[in-house]
N, C-alpha and C positions, 0 to 999 in steps of 0.2 A: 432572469437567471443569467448570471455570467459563466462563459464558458472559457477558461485561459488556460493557455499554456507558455509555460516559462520554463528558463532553465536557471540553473546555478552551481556554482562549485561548490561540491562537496569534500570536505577534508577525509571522510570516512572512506570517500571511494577513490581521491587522488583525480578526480575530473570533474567535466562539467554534469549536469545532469537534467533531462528533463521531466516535466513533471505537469502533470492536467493536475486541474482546480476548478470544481462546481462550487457558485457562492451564489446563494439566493439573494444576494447585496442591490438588487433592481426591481422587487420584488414588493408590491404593493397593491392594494385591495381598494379599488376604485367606489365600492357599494359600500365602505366604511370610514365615516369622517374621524372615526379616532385612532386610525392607524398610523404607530410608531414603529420607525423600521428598527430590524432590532440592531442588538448592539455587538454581540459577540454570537459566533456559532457555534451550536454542538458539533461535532467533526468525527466522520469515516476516514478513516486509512485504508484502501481499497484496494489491495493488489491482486494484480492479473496473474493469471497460469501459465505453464510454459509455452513456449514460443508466443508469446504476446508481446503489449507493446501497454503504453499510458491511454491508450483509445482504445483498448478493448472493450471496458463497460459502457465508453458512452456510445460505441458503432454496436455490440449487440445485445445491450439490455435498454430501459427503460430508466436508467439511475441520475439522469437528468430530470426526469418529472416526478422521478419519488423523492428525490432530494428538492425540489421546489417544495413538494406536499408539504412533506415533513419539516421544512425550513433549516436545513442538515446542510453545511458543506461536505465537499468527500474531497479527495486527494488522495490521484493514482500516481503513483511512479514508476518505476522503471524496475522489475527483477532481474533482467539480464540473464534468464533461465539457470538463475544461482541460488534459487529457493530463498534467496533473502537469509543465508546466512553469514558470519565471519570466516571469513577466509586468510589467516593472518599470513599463510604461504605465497600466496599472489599481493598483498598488503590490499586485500577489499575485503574492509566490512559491512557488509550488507546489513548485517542485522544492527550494530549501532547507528549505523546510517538512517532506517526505520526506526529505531526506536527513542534512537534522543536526535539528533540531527535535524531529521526532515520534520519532527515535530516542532525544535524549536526553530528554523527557519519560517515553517510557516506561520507558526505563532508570531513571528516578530514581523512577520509583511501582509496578515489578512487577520481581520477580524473574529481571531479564533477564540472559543472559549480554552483557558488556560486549567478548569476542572478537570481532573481525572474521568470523572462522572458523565463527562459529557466530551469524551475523546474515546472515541472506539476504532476498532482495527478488523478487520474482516476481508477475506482473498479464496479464492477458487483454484482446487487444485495444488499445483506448486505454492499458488497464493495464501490457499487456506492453511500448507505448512509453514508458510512464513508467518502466519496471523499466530497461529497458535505457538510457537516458537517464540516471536518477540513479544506476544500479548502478556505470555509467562514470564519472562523476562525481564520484561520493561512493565510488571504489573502496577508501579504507583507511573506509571502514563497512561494505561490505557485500562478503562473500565469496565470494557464490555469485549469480548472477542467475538467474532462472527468465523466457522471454518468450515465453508462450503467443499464437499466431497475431495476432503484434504489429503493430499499426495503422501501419504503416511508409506514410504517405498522401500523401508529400510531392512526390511527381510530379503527383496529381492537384490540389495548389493553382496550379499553372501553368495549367492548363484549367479552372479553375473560375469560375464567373460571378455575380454579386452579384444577379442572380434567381432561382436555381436555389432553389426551395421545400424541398429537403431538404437539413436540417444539413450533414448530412458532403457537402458537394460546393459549398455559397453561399462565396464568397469572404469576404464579410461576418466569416463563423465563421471562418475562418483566418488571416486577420489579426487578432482580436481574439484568437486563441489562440495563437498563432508571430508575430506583429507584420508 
């Protein structure tokens, strides 16, 4: 199992950016003499929740040895606690960024499958709003959506007040993230 991280400029976001990559590319079965390693991967877009980082899945879940099992690259990026959406006021697109960008970036530097069918997107939280958001979106990229206890928050920017001391709930933060 390889575990990397890299970075690259991104156009959608005006900087550089980093980004973890699980690729089972080392991955080989010693008790079978007709093992061909394969050639392309099925691929997870895997984003983290707020206040996280590209190491959150692999420091508190297990998605390194289920992506071995299953023979699944993932690729985590970076939300920058902006829900992974466009922001054309700040000139960051987050959500082009996710959904054609970081796809074709990694398409052209790792052994990815280029199927629709076998490119899926799935995030927790803030993540899981950005899954479901760009999965709709960008639907001839991504096959399958995964949206774990998705930050679905947008009742609570109606009641929210520009003194409230804590992030998710200061008006301040939601319009700088949804306009």
């Amino acid at each position: 199992m390889a575990h990397l991280t890299c970075n690259f400029f991104s156009k959608s976001l005006m900087r550089t950016v980093d980004i973890t990559v699980i690729l089972p590319t080392d991955k080989f079965v010693a008790t079978d003499p007709h093992f061909k390693p394969q050639s392309t991967f099925k691929t997870l877009y895997l984003l983290h929740g707020i206040l996280g980082s590209t190491t959150d899945w692999i420091v508190g879940t297990r998605i390194a040895a289920w992506a071995a099992e299953k023979n699944l690259a993932v690729v985590m990026p970076s939300g920058e606690n902006k829900f992974y959406v466009d922001q054309p006021d700040h000139m960051e697109y987050f959500g082009e960024f996710i959904g054609q960008e970081l796809v074709d970036f990694t398409r052209r530097t790792f052994p990815l499958s280029s199927k629709r069918e076998d490119t899926f997107i799935g995030g927790l939280s803030m993540g899981g709003y950005g899954a479901l958001r760009n999965g709709l979106k960008y639907h001839d990229t991504f096959g399958s959506i995964v949206a774990l206890s998705s930050a679905l928050i947008l009742d609570d920017v109606y009641t929210s007040s520009y003194d409230n001391p804590n992030l998710i709930g200061n008006r301040h933060y939601y319009e700088s993230v949804f306009g």
